[in-house]
PyMOL commands that place a pseudoatom at each C-alpha (Angstrom):
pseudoatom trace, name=CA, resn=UNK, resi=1, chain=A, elem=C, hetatm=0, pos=[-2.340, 4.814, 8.344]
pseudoatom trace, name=CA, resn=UNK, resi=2, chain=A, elem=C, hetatm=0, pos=[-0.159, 1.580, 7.110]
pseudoatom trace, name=CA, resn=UNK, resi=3, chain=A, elem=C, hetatm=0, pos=[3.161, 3.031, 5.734]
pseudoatom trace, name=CA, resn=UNK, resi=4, chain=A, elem=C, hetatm=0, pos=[5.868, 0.305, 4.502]
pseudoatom trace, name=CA, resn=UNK, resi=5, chain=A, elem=C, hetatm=0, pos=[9.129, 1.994, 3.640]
pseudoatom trace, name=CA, resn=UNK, resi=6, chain=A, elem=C, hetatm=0, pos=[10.428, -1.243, 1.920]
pseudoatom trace, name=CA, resn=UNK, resi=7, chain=A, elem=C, hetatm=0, pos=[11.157, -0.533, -1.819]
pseudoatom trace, name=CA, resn=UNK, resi=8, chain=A, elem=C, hetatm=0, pos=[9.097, -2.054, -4.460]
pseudoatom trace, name=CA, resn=UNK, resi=9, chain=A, elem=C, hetatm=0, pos=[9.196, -2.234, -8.034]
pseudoatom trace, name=CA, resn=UNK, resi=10, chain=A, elem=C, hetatm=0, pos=[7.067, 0.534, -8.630]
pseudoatom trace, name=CA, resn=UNK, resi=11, chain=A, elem=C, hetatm=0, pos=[9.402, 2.958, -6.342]
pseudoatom trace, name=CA, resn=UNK, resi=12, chain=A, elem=C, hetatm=0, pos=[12.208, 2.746, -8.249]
pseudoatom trace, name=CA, resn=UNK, resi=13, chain=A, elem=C, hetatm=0, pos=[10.672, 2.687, -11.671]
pseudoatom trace, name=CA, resn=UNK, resi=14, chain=A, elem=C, hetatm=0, pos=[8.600, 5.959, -10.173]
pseudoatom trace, name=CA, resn=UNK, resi=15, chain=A, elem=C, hetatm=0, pos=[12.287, 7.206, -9.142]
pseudoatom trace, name=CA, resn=UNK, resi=16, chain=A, elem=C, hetatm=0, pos=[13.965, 6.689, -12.913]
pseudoatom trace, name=CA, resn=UNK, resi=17, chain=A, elem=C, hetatm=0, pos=[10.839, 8.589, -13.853]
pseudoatom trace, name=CA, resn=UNK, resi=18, chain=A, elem=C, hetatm=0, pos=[11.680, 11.125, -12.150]
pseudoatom trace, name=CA, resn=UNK, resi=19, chain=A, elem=C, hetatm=0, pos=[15.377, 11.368, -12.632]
pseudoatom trace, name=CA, resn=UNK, resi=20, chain=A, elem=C, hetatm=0, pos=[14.528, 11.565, -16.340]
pseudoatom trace, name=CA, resn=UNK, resi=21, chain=A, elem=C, hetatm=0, pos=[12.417, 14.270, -15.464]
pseudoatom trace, name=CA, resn=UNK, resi=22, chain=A, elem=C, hetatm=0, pos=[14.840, 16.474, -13.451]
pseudoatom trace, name=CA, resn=UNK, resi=23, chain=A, elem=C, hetatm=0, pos=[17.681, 15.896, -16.025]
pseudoatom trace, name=CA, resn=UNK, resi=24, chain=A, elem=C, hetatm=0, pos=[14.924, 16.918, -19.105]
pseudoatom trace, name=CA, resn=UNK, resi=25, chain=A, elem=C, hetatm=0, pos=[14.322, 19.905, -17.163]
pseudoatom trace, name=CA, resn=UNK, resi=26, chain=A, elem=C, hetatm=0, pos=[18.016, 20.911, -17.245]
pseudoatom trace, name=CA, resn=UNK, resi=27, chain=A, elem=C, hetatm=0, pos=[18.706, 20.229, -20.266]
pseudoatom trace, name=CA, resn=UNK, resi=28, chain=A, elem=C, hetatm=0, pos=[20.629, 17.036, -20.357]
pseudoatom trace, name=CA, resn=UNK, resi=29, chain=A, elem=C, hetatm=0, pos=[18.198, 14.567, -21.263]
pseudoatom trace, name=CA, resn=UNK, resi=30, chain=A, elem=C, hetatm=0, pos=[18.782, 10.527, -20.953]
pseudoatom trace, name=CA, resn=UNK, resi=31, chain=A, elem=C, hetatm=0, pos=[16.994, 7.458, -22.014]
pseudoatom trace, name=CA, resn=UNK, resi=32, chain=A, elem=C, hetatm=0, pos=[14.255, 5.485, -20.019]
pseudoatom trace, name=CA, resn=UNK, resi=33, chain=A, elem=C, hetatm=0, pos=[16.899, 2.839, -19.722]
pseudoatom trace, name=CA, resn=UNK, resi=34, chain=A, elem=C, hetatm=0, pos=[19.357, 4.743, -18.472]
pseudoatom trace, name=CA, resn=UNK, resi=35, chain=A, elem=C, hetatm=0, pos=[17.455, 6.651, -15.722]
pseudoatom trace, name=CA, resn=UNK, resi=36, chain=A, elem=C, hetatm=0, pos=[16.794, 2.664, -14.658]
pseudoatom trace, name=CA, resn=UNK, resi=37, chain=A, elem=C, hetatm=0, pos=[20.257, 1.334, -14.826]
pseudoatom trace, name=CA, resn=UNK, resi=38, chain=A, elem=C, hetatm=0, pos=[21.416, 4.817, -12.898]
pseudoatom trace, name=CA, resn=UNK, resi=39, chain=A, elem=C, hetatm=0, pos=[18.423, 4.119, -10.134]
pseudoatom trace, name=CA, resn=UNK, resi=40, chain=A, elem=C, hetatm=0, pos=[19.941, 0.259, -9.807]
pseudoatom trace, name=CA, resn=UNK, resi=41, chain=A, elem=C, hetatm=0, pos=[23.201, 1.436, -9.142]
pseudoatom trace, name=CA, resn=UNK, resi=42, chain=A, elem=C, hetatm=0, pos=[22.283, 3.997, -6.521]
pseudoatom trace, name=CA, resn=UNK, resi=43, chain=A, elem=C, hetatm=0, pos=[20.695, 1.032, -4.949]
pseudoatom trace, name=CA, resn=UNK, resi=44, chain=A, elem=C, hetatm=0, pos=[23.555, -0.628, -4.730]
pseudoatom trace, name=CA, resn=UNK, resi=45, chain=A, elem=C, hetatm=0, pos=[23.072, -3.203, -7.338]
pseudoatom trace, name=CA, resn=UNK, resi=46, chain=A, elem=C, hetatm=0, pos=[25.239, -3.578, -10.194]
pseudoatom trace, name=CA, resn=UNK, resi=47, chain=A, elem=C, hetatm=0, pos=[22.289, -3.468, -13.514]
pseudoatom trace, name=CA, resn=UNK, resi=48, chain=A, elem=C, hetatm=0, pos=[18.716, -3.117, -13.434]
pseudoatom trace, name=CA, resn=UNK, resi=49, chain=A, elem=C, hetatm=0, pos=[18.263, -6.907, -13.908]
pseudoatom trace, name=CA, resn=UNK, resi=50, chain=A, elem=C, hetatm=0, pos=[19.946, -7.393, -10.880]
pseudoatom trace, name=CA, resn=UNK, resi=51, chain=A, elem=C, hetatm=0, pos=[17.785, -5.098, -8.732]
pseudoatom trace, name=CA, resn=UNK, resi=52, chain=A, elem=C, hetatm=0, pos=[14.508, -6.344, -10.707]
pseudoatom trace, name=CA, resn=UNK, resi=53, chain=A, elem=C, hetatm=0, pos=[16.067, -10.521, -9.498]
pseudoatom trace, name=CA, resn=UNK, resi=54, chain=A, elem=C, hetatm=0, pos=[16.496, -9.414, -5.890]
pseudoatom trace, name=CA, resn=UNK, resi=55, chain=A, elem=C, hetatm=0, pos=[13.057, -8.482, -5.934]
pseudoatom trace, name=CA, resn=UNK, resi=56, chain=A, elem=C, hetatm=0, pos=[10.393, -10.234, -4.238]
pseudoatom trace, name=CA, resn=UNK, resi=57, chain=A, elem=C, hetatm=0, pos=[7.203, -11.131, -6.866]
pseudoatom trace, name=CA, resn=UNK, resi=58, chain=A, elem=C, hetatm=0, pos=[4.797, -10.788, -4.102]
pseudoatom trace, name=CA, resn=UNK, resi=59, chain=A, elem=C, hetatm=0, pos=[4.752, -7.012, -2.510]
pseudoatom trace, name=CA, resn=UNK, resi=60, chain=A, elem=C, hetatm=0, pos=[5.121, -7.398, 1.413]
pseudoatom trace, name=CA, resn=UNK, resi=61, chain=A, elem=C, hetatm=0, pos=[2.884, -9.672, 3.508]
pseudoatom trace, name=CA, resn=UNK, resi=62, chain=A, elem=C, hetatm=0, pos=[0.509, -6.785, 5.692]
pseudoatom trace, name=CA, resn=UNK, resi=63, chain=A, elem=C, hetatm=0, pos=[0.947, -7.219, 9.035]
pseudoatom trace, name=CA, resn=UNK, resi=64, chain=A, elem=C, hetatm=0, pos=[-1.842, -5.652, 10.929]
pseudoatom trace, name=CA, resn=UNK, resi=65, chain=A, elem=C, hetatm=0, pos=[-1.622, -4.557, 14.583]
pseudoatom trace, name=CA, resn=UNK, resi=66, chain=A, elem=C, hetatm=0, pos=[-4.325, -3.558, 17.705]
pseudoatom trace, name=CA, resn=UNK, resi=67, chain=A, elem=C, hetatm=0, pos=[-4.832, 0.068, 17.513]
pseudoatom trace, name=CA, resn=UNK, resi=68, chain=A, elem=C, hetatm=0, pos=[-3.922, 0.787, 13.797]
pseudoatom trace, name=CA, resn=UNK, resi=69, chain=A, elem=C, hetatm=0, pos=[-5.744, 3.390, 11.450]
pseudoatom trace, name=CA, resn=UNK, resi=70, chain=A, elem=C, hetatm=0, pos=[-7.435, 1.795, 8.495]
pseudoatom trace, name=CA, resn=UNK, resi=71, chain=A, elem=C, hetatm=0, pos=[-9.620, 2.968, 6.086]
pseudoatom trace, name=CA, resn=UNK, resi=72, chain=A, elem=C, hetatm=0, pos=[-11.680, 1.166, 3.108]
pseudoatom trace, name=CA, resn=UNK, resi=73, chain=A, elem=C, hetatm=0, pos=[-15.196, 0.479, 1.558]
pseudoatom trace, name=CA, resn=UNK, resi=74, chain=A, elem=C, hetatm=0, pos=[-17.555, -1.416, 3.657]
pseudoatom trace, name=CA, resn=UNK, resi=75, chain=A, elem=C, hetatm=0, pos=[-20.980, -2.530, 1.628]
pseudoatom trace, name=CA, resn=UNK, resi=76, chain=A, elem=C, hetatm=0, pos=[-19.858, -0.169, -0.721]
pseudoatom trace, name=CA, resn=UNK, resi=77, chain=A, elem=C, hetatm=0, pos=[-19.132, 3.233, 1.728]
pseudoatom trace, name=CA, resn=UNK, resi=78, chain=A, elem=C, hetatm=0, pos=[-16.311, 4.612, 2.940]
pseudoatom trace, name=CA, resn=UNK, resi=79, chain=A, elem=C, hetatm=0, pos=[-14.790, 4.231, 6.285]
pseudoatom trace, name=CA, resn=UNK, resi=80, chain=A, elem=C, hetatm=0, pos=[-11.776, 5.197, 8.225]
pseudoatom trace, name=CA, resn=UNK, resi=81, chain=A, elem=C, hetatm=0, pos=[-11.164, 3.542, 12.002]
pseudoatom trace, name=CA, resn=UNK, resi=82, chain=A, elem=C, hetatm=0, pos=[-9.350, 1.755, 14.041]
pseudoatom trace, name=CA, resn=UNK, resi=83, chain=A, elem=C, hetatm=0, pos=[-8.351, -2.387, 14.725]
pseudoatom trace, name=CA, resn=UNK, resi=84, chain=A, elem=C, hetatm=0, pos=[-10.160, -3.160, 17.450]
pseudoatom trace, name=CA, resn=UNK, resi=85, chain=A, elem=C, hetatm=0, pos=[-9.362, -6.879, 17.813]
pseudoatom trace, name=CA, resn=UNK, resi=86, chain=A, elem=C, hetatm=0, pos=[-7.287, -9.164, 15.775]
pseudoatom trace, name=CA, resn=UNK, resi=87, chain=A, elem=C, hetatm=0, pos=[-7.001, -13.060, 15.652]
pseudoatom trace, name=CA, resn=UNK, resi=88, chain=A, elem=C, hetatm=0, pos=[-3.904, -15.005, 13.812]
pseudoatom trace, name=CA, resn=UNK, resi=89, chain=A, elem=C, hetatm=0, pos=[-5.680, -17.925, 11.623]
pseudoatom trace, name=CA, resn=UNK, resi=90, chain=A, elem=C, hetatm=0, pos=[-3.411, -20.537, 9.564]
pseudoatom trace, name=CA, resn=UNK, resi=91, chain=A, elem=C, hetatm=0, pos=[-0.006, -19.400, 11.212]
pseudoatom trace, name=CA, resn=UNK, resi=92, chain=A, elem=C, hetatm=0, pos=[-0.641, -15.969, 10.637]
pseudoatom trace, name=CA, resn=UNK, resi=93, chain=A, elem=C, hetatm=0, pos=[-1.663, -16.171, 6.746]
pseudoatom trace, name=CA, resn=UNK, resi=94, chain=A, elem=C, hetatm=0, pos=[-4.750, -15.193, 7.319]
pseudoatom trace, name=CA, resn=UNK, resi=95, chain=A, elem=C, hetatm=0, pos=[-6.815, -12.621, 9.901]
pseudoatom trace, name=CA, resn=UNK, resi=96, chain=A, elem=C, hetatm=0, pos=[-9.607, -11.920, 11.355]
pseudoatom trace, name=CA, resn=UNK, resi=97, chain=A, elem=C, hetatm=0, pos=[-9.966, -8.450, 12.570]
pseudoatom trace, name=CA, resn=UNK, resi=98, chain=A, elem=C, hetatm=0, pos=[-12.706, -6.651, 14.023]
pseudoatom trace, name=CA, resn=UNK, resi=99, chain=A, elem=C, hetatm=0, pos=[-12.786, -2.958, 12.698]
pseudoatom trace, name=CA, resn=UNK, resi=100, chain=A, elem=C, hetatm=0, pos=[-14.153, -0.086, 15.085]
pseudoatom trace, name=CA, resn=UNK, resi=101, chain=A, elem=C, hetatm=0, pos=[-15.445, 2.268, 12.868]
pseudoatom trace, name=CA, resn=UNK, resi=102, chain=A, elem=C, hetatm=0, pos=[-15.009, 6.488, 13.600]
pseudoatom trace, name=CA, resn=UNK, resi=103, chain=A, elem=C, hetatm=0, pos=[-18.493, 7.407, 12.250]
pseudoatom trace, name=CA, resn=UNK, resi=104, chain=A, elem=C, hetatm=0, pos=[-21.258, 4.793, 12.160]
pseudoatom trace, name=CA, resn=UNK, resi=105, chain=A, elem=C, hetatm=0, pos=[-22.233, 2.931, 8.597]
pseudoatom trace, name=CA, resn=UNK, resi=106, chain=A, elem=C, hetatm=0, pos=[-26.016, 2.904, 7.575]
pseudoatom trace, name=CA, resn=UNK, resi=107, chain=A, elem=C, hetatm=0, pos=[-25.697, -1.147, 6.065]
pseudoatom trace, name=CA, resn=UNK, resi=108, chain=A, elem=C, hetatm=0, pos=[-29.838, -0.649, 5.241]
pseudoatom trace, name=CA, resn=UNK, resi=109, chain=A, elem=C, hetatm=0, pos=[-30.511, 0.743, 1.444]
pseudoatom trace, name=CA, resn=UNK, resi=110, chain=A, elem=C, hetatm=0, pos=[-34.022, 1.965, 2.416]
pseudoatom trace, name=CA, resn=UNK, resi=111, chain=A, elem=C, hetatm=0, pos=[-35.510, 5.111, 2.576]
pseudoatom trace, name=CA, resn=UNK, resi=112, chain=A, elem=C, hetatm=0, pos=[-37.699, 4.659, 5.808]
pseudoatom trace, name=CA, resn=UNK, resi=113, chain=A, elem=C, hetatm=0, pos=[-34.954, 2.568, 7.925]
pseudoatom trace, name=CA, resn=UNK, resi=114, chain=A, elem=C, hetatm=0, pos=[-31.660, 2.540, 8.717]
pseudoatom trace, name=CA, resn=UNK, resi=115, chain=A, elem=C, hetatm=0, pos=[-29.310, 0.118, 10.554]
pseudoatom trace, name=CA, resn=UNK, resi=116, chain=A, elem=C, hetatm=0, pos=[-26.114, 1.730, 12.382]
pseudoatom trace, name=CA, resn=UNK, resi=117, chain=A, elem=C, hetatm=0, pos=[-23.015, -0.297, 12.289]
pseudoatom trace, name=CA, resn=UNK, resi=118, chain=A, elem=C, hetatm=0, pos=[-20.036, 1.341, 14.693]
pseudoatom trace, name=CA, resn=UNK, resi=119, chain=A, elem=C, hetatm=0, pos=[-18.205, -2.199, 14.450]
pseudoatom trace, name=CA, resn=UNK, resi=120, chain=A, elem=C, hetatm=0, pos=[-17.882, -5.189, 11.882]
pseudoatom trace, name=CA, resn=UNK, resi=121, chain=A, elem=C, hetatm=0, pos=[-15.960, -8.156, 11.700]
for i in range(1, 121): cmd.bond("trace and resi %d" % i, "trace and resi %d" % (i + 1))
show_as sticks, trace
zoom trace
């Protein structure tokens, strides 16, 4: 699946959390402010404001590739497959992907027939 290594917001709030933790458990606890202002500097940035400024408000852009592992709700049921085809719309800003799917999706609700889908656009 997807995996972006690129820090966010949440990671290094996630991190003081834990730091807090770990010193708690040894005895030497220290303030949720603190545990942020210590994750900022191992950063490299000189507060937490700075780190929070640096920032970007929007979390990374997706980029999806040929061949890549997804997995989701389709009509309301899980999935898990593969990009099968992919079209760049608007520069890139949007997609259009075609999704091969590992097991087929029954898209009928009704008891006496059922409609297959192995791949959906």
């Amino acid at each position: 699946m997807t995996n972006f290594s690129t820090p966010t917001l949440a990671s290094y709030k996630a991190e003081a959390r834990a730091l807090r933790a770990a010193r708690a458990e040894r005895g030497d606890p220290i303030s949720h402010s603190r545990a942020l202002e210590t994750v900022a500097r191992r950063a490299g940035y000189r507060d937490w404001n700075t780190l929070c400024a640096t920032l970007p408000r929007t979390p990374p852009a997706l980029r999806p590739a040929v061949g890549e592992r997804v997995s989701g709700r389709y009509l309301g049921l899980p999935f898990t497959g593969r990009i099968h085809a992919l079209t760049r719309l608007d520069g890139g800003r949007r997609h259009r992907i075609a999704i091969q799917f590992d097991e087929a999706v029954d898209v009928v609700r009704f008891d006496s027939f059922s409609s297959f889908r192995r791949r959906i656009q």
